[in-house]
N, C-alpha and C positions, 0 to 999 in steps of 0.2 A: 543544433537545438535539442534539449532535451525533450522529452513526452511531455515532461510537464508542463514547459515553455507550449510546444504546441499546442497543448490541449488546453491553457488559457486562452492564446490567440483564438482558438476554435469556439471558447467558450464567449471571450468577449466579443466576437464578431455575432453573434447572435442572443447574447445574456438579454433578457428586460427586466430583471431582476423580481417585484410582485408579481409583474405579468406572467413572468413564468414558472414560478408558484402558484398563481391563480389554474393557470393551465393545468399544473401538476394535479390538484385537486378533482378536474371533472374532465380534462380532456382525454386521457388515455383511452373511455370506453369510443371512442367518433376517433381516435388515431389507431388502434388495435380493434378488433372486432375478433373475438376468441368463442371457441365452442368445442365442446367433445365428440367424438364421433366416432363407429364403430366398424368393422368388416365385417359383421354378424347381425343380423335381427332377434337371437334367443343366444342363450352363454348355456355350451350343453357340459358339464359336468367330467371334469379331465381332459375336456379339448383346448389347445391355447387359441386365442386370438388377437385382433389386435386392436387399441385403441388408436385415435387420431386428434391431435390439437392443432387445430386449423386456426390460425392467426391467418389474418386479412388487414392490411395496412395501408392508410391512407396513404394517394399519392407524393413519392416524395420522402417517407417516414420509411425507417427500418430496424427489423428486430435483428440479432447477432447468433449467429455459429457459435457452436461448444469450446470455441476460439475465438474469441471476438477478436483478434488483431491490439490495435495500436489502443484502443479506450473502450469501454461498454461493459456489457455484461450479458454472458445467457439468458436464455429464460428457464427457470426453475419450477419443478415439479412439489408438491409437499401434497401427496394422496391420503382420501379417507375410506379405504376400502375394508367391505367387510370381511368378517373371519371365513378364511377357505379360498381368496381370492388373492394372488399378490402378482406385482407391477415390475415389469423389467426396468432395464435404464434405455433413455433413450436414444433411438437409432435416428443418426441426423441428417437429412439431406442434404447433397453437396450445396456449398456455399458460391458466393460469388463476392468479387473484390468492390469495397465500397469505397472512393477515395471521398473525403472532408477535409477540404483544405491541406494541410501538408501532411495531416493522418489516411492512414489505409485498413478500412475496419473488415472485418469478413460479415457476413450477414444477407439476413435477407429481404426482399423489399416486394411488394402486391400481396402476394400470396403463400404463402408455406404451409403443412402440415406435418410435424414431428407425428413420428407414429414409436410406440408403445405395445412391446409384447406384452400379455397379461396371461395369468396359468391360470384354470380355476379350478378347485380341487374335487375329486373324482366322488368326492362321498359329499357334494354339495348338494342340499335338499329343492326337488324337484317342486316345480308350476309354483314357485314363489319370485315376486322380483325384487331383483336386487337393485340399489340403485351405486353407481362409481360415481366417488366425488374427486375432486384436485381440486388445490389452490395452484391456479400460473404465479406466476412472476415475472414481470418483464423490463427490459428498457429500450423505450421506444425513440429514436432520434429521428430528429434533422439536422437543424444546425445546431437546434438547442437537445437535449435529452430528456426524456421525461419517467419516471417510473410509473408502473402500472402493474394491476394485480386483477386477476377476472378468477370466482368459484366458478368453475365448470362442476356437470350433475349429467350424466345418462343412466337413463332407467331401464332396463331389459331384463326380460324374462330370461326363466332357466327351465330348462325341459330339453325335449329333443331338436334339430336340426329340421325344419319342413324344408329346407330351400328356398324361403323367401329372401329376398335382397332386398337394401335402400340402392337404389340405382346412382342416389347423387353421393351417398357413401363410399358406397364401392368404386365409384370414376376418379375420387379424390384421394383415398387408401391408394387405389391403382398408381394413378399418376406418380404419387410421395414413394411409393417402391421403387417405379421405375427413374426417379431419381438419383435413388441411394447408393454412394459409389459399391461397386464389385471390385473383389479382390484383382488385383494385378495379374490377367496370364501372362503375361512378359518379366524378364529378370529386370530386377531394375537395382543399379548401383548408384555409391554416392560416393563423390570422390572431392577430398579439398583443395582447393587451389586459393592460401593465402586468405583475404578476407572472403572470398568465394566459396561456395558452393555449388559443383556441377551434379546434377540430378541424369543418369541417364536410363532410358529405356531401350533396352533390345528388343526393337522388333522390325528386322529387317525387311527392304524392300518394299519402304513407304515413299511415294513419290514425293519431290521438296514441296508442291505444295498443297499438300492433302489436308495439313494439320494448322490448327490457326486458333488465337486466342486463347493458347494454354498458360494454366496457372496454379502452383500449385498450393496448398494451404496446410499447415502445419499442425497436428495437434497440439505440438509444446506450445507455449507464448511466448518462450525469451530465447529460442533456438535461429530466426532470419529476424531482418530486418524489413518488416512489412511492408513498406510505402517505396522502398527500392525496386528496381525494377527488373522483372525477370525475361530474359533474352532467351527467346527460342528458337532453336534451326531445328532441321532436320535434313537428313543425309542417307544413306545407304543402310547404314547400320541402328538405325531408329531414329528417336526424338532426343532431343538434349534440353535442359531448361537452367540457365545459369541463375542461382540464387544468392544475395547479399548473405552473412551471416550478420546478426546482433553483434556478436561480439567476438574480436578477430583474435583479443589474448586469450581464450579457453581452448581447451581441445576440442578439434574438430567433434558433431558428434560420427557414431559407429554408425547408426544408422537412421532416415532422418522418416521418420511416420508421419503420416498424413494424407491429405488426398489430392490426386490431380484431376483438371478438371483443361477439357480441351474440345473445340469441333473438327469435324473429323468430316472433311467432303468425300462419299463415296458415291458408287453405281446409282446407289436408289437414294441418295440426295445425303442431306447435309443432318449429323447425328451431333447433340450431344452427349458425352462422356465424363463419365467419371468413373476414377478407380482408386482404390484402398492401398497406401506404402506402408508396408511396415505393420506393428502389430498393434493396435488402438488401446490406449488404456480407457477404462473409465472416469470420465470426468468427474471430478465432486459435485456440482449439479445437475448431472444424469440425470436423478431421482433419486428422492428418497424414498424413507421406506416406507412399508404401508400401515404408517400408523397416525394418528389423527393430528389433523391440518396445522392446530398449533403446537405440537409436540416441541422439544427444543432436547439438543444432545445433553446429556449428563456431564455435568463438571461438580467441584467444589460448590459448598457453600456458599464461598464470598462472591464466586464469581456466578452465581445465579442473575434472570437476569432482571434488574431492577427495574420499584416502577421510577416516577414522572421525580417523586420529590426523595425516594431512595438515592439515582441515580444522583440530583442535584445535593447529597448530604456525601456521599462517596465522592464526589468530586471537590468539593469543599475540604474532606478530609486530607484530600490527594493535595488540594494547591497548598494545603499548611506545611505537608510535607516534602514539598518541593523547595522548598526554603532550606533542610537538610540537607538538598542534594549538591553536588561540589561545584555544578552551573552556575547556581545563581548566588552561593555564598559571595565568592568576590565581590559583586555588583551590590548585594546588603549590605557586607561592610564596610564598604565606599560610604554608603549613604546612611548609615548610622554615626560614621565617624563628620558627618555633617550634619549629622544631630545634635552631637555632642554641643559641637560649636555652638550651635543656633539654642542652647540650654538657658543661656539670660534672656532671650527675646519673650515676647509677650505670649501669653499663653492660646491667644485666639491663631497668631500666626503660624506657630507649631502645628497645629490643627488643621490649618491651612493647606501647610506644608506635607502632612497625613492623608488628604483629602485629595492633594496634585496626583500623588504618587499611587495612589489606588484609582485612579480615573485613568493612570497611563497606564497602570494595569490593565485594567479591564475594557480599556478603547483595546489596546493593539491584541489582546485576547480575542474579542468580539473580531476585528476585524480581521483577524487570522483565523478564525471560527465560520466569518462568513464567507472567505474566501475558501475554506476546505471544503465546507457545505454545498457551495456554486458550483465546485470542481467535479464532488461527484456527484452532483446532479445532471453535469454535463456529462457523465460517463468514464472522467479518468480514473483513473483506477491508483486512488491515494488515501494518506491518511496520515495520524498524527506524527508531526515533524518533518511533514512531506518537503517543507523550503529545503531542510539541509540534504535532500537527494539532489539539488541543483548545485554543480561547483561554483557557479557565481555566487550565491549566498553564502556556501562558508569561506568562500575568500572576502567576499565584501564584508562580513564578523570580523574573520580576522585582522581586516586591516581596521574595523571600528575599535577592536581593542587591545590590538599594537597600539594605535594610538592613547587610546585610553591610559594604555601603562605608560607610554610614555613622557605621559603628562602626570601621574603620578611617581616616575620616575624626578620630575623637576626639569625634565627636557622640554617641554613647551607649556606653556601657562592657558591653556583654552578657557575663555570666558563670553561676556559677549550673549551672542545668538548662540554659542555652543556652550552654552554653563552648564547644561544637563550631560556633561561627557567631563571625564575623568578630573583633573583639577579643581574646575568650576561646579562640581557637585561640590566639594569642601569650600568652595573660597567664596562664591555665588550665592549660591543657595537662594535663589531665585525659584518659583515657582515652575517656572520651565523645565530645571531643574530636576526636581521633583518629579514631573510629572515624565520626563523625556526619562528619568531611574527606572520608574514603574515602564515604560516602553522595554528598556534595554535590560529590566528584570526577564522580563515577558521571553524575549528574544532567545533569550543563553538556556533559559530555562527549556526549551521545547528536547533539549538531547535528551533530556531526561525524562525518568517516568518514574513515577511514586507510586507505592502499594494505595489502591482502591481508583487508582485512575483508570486502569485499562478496562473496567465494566462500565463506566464513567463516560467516559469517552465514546467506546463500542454503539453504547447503548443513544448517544446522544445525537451519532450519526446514519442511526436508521429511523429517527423521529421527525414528525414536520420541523422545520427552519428553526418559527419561533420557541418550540421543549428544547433544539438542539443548542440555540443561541444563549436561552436561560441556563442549561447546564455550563457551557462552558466560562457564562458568569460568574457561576457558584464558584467554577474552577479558580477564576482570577480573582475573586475575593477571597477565596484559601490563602493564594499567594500574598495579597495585600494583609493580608490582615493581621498580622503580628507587627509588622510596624505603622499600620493605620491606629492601635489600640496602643502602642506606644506613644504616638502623639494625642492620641485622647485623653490621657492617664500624664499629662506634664508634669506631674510629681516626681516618677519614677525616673526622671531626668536629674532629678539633684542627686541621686544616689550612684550615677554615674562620675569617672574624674574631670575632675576642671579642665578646658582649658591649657593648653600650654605647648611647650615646645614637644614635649615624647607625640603629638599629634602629627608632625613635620617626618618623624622616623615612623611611625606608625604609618602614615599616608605611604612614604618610600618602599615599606614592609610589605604592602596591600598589591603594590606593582607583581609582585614576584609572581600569586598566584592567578594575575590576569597573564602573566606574560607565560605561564603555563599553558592556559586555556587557546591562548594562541596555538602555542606548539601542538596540542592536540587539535587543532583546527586545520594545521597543518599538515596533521599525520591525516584524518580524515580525507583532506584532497588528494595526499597523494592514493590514497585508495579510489578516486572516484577518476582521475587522469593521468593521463601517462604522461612520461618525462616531461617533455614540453611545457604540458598542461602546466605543470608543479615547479618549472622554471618560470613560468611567468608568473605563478603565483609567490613565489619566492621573492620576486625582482621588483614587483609588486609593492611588497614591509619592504625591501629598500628606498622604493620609491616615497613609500608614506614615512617614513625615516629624516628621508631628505628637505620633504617637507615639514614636518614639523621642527627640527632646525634650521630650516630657513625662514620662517616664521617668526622665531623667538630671537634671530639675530634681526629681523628688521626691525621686530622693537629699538634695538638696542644701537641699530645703524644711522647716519645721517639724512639730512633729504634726499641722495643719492640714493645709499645702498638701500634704505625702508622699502622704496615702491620696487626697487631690481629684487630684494631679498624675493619679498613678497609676490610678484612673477615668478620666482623659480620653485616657491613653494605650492602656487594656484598650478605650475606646469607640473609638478611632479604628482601634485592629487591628481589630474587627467588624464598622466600616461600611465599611473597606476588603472584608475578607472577602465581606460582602455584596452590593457592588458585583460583583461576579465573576458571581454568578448574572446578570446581564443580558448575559453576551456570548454565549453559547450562543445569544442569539434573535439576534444582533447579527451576519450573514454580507458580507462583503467579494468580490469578483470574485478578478480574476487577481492574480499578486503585482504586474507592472505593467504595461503596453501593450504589446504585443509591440513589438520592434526592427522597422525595415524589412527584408523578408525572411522574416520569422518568425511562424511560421501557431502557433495553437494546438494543441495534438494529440490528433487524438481518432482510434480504431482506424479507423475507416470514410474517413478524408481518408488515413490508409498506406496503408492497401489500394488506394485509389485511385490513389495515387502510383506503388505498386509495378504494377500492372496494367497503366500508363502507360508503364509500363519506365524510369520517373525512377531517381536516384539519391538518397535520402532518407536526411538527419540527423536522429535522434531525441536531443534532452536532455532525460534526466529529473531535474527540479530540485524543488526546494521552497524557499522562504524564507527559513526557520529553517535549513538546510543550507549550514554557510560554505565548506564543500567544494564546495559548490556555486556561490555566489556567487565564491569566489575564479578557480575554472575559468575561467567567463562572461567575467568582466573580465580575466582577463590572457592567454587561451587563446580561447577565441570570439570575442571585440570584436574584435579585432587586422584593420586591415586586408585583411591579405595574407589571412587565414581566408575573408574574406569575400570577395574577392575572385577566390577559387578557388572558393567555393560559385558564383559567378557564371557563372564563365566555365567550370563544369561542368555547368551548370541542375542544382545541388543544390538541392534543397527540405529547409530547413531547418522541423523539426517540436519544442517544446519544448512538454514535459508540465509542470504546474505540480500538484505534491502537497502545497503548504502546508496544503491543506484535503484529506478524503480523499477521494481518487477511483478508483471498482472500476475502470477500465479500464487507467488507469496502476497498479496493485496488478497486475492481470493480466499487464501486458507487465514486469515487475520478476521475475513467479513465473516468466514462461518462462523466463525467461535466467538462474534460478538466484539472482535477489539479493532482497535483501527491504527495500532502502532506496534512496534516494536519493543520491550520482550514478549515474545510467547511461548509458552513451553509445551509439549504434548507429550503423552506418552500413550501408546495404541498398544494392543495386546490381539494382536492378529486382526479379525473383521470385526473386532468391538470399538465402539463409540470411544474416542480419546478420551484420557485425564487430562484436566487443564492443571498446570501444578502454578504456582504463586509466582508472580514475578518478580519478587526480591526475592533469590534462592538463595539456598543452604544444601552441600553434599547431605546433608541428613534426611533432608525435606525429597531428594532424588532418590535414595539408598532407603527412603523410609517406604515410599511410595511401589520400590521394585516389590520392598518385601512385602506390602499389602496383598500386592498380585499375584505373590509365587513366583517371580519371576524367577530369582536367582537365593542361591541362599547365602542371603548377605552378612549372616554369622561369621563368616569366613571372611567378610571384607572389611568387617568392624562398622556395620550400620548400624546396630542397634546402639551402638557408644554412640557416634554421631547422632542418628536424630534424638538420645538424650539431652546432651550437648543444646 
């Protein structure tokens, strides 16, 4: 099963749908219980100290590690502190493993406090007090998930040090130190064995059963496979902890950071431990910086962030344009060329007909909106086009419209209960119809993404339910709405041609670029499963092959062969159907070899970059994303693009989201989008440029040269972003 797959089981096993909206609204403060807290009573002027955010959680409920595991979210800092005072990132207490159903989240549960270096500067004006604010952020589960937000505020003087202490301060600072893993005094290696991972620690001459309940915890998110299980011995020469890997087709990693956590029975009784592997990056929600609570990163214009009825007219803009995109054209001109036909019918029923087809719209928009909305409410960690990260869905597409072509082919005549799929949109024209066009509009459309969507969107899924549901209406009325206004407008149908037979070659013609969109459905799976996987999805369009010519001979057969045809055609949908359960086990690597030049991306190689003071290009791609695909080749590939990463020592970084992965989900939620393309471009420790996602080598090449990056006279950018 995919994450996805899990984390709706997880979700529907405990969803009450307003209930738990209702709950969203005022339960967090009675499920989290948050407050600021200090190691100091006075803040003396160039001495550091430490802050504390003590979360206290009801029984049962848990907040998450700078790691959440399998679904969640940290909790996030956004400080308002004054000038002279600035906030480290936060130092996190070891975690512990939380299983949920067939998820394994890391987190914590009664009691935590994250603690917070803070500096304050030496020429800070004395006997005046200051007050430190933050906004938290958090997400708080059980079965269900809830987000929640507490302003914390401590007030403390500034002057000298007298020695007074909070005794209930200082026990809780104490304790959250004495938690905090310590670096490793032992070697500790990591060595691959196939889908395995062995973890071991040198430190000899521990008795076999000293040691018990160890675990170890990852900083990356897509490096093990969390909810498998880690097998510990010990022996002579230390401890060992065998760990699953996520994913067995990448290279091992070199080395695997994180923290182990274990009890350890000695002399004077029974210790927990923790220790630090490896070298910790900073996480993107450590903390921010110390600038005030609503601050928001610097991007573009367009991509600023909108409000209520902004976002609902950018989405609007976006579903018009999504009719451009090579998704959903197929599926339009099916259902225009049963426009045509329907041009003598009565003018009330055109309208009708206009009216199906925008409700199939915006039902299966809505209901793909509120299923996204549910999802990360629940904690998974998704977003727009999230269905096509599951190979069950784009095999069950592709065989919706193999079929469909092959009904536009003249291979089966589907009508009936199925008049809303391929033949039966032209010959039908049934309401159904209509409205199941605007469904299977909806569907094809989601690979895609139009300029003014990704603010749109972004923006839609960090707002209550009902702003988010309203936007993504706007969205599916975009889409509807060029042929909803063509059936309103029944004039503009006479000016169309009659009628006739080039409508039978046209229909035949229409086949071709479905049975395209197949093959790229195809290529998409074989990126998300391995061989297997993509043999039975293969076997699969033969099977729905088989049936739709055995369908169309039962028409045609006697009382004999009608009901046997039509058995072989009900058996070969089922064992197609069937076949589908094997790709979930069935996982694929990258979508292909990286380009030379082009590193994988994971948080911890940015941070590294940016620390370096490089200049780093992040793409976030996926597969299934022809906005994405299209970019790559006519916008990235280009020479000159490449040639200006060079001779600016850009380090090119490309997320790959065909499959899902929380880190890239994470770096999409900072920057406000909730899908795939994103572009960045950093310039050492500054704030990203978001660049457009429709790109142009000019729009990249223009952007270096804003920055100084590279002198792209030499690479011919200033010709391209004329161009």
């Amino acid at each position: 099963m995919t994450r996805l797959v899990k984390a709706l089981l997880v979700l529907l096993a405990g969803l009450a749908g307003a209930q738990a909206q209702a709950q969203a609204t005022k339960a967090p403060r009675d499920l989290v219980r948050a407050s600021l807290i200090a190691d100091t009573t006075a803040i003396v002027p160039g001495q550091p100290f430490a802050l504390g955010i003590r979360m206290r959680m009801k029984p049962g409920w848990h907040v998450y590690w700078r790691n959440p595991g399998d679904s969640g979210l940290p909790p996030e800092l956004a400080w308002n502190l004054p000038d002279g005072i600035a906030a480290g990132a936060i130092a996190w207490p070891a975690p512990r493993r939380i299983p949920v159903a067939t998820l394994m989240n890391y987190g914590y549960e009664g009691e935590t406090v994250l603690l917070v270096p803070v500096t304050p500067s030496s020429g800070l004006a004395p006997d005046t007090p200051v007050t430190l604010g933050a906004r938290l952020s958090y997400l708080v589960c059980e079965e269900i998930c809830i987000p929640g937000s507490a302003d914390l505020s401590l007030t403390l003087p500034v002057g000298v040090d007298d020695g007074a202490t909070d005794p209930a301060a200082q026990a809780l600072i104490a304790r959250a130190r004495a938690s905090m893993p310590e670096p490793s005094p032992w070697p500790v290696t990591v060595r691959a064995d196939g889908e395995r991972l062995r973890l071991n620690v040198e430190r000899p001459g521990l008795p076999p059963d000293a040691i018990r309940d160890a675990a170890f915890f990852p900083y990356a998110e897509t490096v093990l496979d969390n909810a498998a299980p880690q097998d510990l011995t010990v022996d002579g020469a230390g401890l060992h902890l065998v760990l699953s890997r996520a994913d067995a087709t990448t290279a091992p990693p070199a080395e695997l950071a994180g923290v182990l956590t274990f009890r350890e029975e000695t002399e004077s009784g029974t210790l927990d431990r923790a220790f630090s592997i490896g070298q910790p990056s900073v996480p993107p929600t450590a903390s921010a910086p110390a600038v005030a609570v609503d601050a928001v990163p610097p991007t573009h214009a367009d991509d600023d962030a909108p409000t209520v009825w902004g976002a609902a007219g950018l989405a609007l803009l976006g579903g018009l344009l999504l009719n451009l995109m090579p998704c959903v054209f197929p599926v339009l001109s099916i259902k225009l060329l049963g426009l045509v036909k329907q041009a003598g019918e009565a003018p009330g029923r055109i309208r009708l007909h206009g009216a199906a087809y925008t409700l199939g719209v915006l039902a299966s928009f809505l209901t793909l909106a509120g299923l996204l909305i549910a999802l990360k409410g629940g904690g998974a960690g998704i977003g727009w086009g999230f269905q096509l990260q599951s190979p069950v869905v784009v095999a069950l597409l592709a065989y919706l419209l193999f079929a469909m072509g092959l009904s536009l082919s003249g291979v089966v005549h589907l009508g009936g209960r199925l008049n809303g799929i391929g033949d039966g949109l032209t010959r039908r024209a049934g309401y159904q119809g209509s409205f199941f066009t605007g469904v299977l509009a909806t569907v094809v459309a989601t690979p895609c993404t139009a300029p003014f969507m990704g603010a749109a969107v972004g923006f839609a899924l960090t707002q209550a339910p009902v702003v988010g549901l309203a936007v993504f209406a706007s969205l599916g009325l975009g889409l509807a709405l060029p042929f909803l206004l063509l059936t309103l407008w029944p004039g503009a149908l006479r000016v169309m041609p009659r009628p006739g037979a080039w409508m039978d070659t046209l229909k035949g013609a229409l086949a071709f670029p479905v049975y395209a969109t197949v093959a790229w459905l195809v290529w998409v799976l074989a990126q998300q499963v391995g061989p297997n996987g993509l043999l039975a999805g293969l076997t699969g369009l033969v099977l729905i092959g088989l049936a739709a010519w055995s369908w169309e001979r039962a028409g045609a057969g006697g009382s004999v062969a009608g009901p046997l045809t039509r058995g072989v055609a009900l058996a070969a949908v089922l064992a197609a159907a069937g076949l589908v359960g094997v790709l979930n086990g069935e996982r694929a690597g990258a979508v292909s070899a990286p380009a030379d030049g082009v590193e994988p991306f994971t948080q911890a190689r940015l941070d590294a970059l940016r620390a370096q003071g490089r200049t780093v290009f992040v793409d976030m791609t996926a597969a299934w994303c022809i906005t994405c695909q299209v970019n790559e080749r006519t916008a990235l590939a280009g020479t000159r693009v490449r040639e200006a990463f060079q001779a600016g020592n850009v380090a090119y970084l490309r997320g790959d989201w065909t499959n899902q992965n929380p880190e890239i989900t994470r770096l999409l939620e900072r920057y406000g989008r909730s899908g795939v393309p994103l572009y960045l471009l950093y310039r050492g420790q500054a704030e990203a440029v978001v660049l457009p996602q429709i790109l142009t080598g000019g729009i990249v090449l223009g952007e270096l040269a804003r920055l100084g990056v590279a002198d792209v006279r030499r690479t011919g950018a200033l010709d391209d972003a004329a161009r």
